[in-house]
C-alpha positions as CSV (number, residue, x, y, z in Angstrom):
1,X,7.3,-10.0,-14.4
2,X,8.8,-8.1,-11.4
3,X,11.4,-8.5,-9.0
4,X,11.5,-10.2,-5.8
5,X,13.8,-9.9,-3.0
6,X,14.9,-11.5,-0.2
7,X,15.8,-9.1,3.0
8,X,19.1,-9.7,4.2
9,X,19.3,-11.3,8.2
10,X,20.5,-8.6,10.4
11,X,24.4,-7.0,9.3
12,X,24.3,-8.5,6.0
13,X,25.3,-6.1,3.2
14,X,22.5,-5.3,0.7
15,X,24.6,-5.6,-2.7
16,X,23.5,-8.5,-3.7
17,X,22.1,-9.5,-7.1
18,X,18.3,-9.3,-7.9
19,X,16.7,-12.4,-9.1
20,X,14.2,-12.1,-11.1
21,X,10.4,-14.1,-9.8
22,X,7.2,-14.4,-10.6
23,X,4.8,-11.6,-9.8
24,X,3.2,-11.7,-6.1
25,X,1.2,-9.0,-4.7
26,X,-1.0,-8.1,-1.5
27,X,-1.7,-4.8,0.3
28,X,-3.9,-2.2,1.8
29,X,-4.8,-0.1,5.2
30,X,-7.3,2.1,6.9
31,X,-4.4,3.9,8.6
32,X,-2.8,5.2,5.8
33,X,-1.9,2.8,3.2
34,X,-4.7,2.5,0.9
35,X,-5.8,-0.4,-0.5
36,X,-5.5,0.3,-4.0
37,X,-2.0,0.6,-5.5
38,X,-1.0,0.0,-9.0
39,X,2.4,-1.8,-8.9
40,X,3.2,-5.4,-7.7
41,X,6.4,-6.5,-6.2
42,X,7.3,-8.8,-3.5
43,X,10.0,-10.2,-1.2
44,X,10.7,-12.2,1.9
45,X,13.0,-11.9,4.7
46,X,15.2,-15.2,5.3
47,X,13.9,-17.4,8.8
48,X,16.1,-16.1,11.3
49,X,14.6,-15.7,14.4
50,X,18.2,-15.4,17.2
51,X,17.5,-17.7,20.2
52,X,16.2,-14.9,23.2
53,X,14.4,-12.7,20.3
54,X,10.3,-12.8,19.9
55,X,9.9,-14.7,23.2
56,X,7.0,-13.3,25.2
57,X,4.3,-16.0,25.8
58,X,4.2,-16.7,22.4
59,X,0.9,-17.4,21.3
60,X,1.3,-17.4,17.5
61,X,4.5,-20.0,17.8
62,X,4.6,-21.9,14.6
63,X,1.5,-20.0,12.9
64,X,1.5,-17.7,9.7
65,X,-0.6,-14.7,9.9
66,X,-1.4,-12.0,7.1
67,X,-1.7,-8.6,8.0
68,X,-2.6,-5.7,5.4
69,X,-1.1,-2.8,6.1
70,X,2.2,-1.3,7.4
71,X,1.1,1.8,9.5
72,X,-1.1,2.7,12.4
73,X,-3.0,-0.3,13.3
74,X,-1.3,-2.7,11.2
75,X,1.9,-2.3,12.1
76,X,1.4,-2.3,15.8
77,X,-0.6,-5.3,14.9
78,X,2.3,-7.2,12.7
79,X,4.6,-6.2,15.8
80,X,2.9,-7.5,18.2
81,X,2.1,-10.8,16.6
82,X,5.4,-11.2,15.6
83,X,6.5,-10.7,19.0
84,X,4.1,-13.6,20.0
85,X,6.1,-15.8,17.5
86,X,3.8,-15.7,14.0
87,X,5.5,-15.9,11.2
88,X,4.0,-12.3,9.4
89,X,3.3,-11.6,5.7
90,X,3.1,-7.5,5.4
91,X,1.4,-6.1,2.9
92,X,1.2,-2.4,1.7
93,X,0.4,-0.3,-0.8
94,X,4.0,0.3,-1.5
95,X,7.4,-1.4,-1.3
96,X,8.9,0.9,0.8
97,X,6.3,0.9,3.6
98,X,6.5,-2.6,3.6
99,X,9.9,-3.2,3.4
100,X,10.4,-0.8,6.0
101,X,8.7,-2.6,8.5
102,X,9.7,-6.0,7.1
103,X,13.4,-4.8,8.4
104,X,12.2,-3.8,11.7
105,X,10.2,-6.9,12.5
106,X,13.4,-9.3,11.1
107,X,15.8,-7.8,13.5
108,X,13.5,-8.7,15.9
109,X,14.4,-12.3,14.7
110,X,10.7,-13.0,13.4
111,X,10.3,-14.7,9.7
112,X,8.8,-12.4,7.5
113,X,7.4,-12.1,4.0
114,X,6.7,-8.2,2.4
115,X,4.2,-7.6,-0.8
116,X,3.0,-4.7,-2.4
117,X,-0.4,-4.6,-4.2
118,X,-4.1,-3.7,-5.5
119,X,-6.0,-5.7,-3.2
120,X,-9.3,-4.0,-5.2
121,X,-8.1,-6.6,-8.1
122,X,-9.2,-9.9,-8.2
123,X,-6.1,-11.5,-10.0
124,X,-3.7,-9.6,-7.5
125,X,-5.1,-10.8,-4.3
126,X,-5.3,-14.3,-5.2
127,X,-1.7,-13.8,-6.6
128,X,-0.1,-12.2,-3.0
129,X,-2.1,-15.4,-1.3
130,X,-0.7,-17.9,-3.5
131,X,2.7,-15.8,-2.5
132,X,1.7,-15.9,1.3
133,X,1.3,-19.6,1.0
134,X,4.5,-20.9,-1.6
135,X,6.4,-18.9,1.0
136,X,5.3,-20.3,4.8
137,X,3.1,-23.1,3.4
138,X,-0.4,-21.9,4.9
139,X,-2.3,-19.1,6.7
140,X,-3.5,-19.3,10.1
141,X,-4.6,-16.5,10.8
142,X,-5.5,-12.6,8.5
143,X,-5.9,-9.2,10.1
144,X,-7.7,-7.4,7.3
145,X,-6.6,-3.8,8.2
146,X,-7.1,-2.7,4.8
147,X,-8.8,0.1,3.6
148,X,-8.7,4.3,4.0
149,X,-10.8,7.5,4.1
150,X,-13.2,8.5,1.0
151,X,-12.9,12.2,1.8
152,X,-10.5,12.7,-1.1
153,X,-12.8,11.0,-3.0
154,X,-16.2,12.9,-2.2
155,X,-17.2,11.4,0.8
156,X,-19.4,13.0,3.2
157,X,-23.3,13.0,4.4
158,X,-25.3,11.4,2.0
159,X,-27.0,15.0,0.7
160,X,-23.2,15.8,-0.4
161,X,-22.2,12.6,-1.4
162,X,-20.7,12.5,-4.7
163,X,-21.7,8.6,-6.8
164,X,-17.9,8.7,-7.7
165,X,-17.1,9.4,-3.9
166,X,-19.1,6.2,-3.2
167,X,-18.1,4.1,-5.3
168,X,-14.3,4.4,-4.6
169,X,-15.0,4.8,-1.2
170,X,-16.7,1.4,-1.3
171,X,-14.2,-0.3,-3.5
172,X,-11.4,0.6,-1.1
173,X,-12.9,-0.5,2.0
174,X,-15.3,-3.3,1.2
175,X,-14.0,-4.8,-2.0
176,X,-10.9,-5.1,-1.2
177,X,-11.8,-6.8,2.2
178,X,-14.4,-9.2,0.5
179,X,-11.7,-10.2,-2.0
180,X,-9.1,-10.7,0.6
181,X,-11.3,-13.0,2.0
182,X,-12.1,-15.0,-0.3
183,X,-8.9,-15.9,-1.1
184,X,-8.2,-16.8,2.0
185,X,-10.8,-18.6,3.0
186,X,-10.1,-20.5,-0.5
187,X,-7.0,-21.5,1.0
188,X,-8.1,-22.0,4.5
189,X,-10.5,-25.0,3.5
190,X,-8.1,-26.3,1.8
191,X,-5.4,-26.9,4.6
192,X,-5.5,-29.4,7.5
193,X,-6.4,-28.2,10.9
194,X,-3.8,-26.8,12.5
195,X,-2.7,-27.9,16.4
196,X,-5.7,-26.1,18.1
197,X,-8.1,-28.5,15.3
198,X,-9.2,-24.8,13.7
199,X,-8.1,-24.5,10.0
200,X,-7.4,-20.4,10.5
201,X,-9.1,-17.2,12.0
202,X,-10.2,-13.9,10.1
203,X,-10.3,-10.8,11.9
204,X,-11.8,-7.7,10.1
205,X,-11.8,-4.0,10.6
206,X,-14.9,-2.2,12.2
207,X,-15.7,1.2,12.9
208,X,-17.4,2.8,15.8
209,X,-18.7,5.3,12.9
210,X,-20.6,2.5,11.6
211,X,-22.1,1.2,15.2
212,X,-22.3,4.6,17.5
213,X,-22.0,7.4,14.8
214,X,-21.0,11.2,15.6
215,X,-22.0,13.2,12.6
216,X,-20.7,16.5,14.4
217,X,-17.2,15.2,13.0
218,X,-17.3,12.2,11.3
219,X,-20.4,12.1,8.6
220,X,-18.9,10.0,6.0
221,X,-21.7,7.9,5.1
222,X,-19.7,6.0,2.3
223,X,-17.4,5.1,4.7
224,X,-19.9,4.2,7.6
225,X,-22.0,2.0,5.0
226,X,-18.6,-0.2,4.1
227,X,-17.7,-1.0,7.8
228,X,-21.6,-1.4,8.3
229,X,-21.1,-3.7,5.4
230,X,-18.0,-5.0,6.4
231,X,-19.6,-6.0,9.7
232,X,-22.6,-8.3,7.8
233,X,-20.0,-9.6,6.0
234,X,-18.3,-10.8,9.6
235,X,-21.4,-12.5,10.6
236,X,-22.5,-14.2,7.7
237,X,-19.0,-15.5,7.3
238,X,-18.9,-16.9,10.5
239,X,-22.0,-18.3,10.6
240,X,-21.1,-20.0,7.0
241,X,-17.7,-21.7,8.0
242,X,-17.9,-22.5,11.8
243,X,-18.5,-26.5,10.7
244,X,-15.5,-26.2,8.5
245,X,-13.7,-24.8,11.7
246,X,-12.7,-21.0,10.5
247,X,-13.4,-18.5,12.7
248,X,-14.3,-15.0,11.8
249,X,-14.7,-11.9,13.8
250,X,-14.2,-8.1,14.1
251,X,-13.1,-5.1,16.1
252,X,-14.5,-1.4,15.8
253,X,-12.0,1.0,17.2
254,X,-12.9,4.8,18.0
255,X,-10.6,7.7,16.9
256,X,-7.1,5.8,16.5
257,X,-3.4,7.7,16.2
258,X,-3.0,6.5,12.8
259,X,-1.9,8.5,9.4
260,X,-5.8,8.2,8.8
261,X,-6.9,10.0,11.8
262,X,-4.3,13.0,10.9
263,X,-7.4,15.7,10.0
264,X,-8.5,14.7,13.7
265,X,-5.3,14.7,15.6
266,X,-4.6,18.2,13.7
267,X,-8.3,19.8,15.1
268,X,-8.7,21.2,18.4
269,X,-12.2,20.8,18.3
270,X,-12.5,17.3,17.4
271,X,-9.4,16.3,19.9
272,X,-11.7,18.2,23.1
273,X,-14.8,15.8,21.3
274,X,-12.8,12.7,21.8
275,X,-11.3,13.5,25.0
276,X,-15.2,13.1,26.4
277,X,-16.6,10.6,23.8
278,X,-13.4,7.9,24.3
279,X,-11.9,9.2,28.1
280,X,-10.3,5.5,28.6
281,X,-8.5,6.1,25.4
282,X,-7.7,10.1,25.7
283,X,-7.5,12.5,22.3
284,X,-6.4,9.8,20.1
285,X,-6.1,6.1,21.1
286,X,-3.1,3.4,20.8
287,X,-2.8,1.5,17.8
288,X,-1.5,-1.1,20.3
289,X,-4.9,-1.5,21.7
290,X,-6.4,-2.8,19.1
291,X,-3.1,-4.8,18.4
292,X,-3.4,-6.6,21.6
293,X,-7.0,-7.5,20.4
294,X,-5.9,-8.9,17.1
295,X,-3.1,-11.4,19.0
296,X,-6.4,-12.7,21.0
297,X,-8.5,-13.1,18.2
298,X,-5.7,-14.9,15.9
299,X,-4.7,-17.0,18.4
300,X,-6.1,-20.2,20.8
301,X,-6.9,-17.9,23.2
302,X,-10.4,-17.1,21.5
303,X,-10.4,-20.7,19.8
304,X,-14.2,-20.9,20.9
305,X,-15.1,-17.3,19.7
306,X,-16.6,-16.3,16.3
307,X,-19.0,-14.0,15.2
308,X,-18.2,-11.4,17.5
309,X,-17.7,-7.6,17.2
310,X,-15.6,-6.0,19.4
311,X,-15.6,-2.1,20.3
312,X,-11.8,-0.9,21.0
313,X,-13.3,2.3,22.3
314,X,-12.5,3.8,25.1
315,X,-15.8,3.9,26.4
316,X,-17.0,6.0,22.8
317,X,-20.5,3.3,22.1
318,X,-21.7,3.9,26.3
319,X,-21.3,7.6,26.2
């Protein structure tokens, strides 16, 4: 058993008794929250969404997307889609990270649900979906941000390449996507359509390492190989479910400003490298770039669209 809370709407106090709920999970991030964690807790911010709040074009109104992750990417991602009127599920390694920007995205007035979690465990990951799902009753739509470097791990050209630096690497960036999936796609064919006649829409996470690699800096084969993997995995899955009416698709950004890219935002040399490998996207890109791709893939806008990978680059694949 662990706790669960719910987030107080915006200027309540915070005082207020724990309950005690059945254990939920989710998490992950190739920004900086890893997808392997070892403790599971949960909560949920209440529905409060102020009239005037969250109301751009609105996009995602009345659908429930699941984003792992709460930095970099992921959170520009969760913002944006919230802003578009989703209700978001966050989900992060730990319960402050997700929490954190739980808070931030309810006094925005968007409904929210938080979870922290292994998503490299079977029994977890089908545990924060069955969360995702008692709490907003389906998911439309998943940005699978999860994931992380294998450096620490031994990750590195292949001659250098420790097996334990694989395998971890692998586990935290292809395991825990395939298993994400699966549980949602478990629950996707199992819902009704929803207004646009799709049942939901999977977007995954890429890499132009994987696609248009530049060993001078970035020769972490491990790494490459899971978002070369991760990329199959796209394809086949959207070939497998298009009847069924789930679309599945992916975008490969270059050299992001995320807690990940911190050994590359730190180097001279690497930040003069991207400034002519990605000049539409300068030293370090915007997470929001790849954010405003994720609110067209999850949404109608793309309703017609699966199968496809998508280079957020900045020109980095032509040059």
């Amino acid at each position: 058993m662990v706790r669960a809370e719910s987030l107080p709407q915006r200027g309540a106090g915070r005082d207020e008794p724990r309950i005690d709920a059945p254990r939920r999970s989710v998490n992950g991030s190739p920004n900086g929250d890893d997808a392997g964690g070892q403790r599971v807790r949960s909560g949920h911010a209440l529905d409060h969404r102020p009239p005037g709040r969250c109301h751009l074009m609105e996009r995602l109104r009345d659908r429930v997307c699941l984003v792992t992750g709460s930095t970099g990417i992921a959170a520009a991602s969760a913002r944006r889609l919230a802003a578009e009127g989703a209700s978001v599920v966050v989900a992060s390694q730990t319960d402050a990270h997700a929490q954190s920007l739980a808070d931030e995205l309810v006094a925005l007035g968007a409904a929210v649900a938080w979870s922290a979690a292994d998503l490299t465990i079977e029994t977890e990951v089908d545990a924060a979906i069955a969360a995702a799902v008692t709490r907003f009753g389906r998911i439309d739509g998943l940005f699978a941000v999860a994931g992380g470097s294998g450096r620490r791990f031994g990750d590195g050209p292949i001659h250098e390449l420790s097996p334990d630096g694989w395998d971890r690497t692998l586990e935290l960036n292809l395991r825990s996507q395939a298993l994400t999936c699966r549980a949602v796609v478990r629950q996707m064919l199992a819902q009704t359509p929803n207004s646009s006649g799709t049942r939901g829409s999977i977007l995954l996470m890429g890499s132009v390492t994987a696609t248009d690699p530049a060993p001078e800096f970035f020769a972490t084969h491990a790494y490459a190989a899971a978002k070369g993997a991760t990329i199959a995995l796209m394809t086949t899955m959207a070939a497998t479910y298009a009847a069924d009416r789930i679309r599945v698709n992916a975008v490969a950004p270059s050299v992001t400003d995320t807690p990940m890219a911190a050994r590359a935002s730190g180097d001279a040399r690497i930040r003069a490298f991207n400034r002519a490998r990605q000049p539409l996207a300068g030293e370090m890109m915007d997470p929001d770039e790849v954010a405003h791709a994720a609110v067209y893939f999850l949404s109608d806008e793309s309703r017609v669209v699966t199968g496809q990978l998508l280079k957020i680059d900045g020109g980095w694949s032509v040059l």
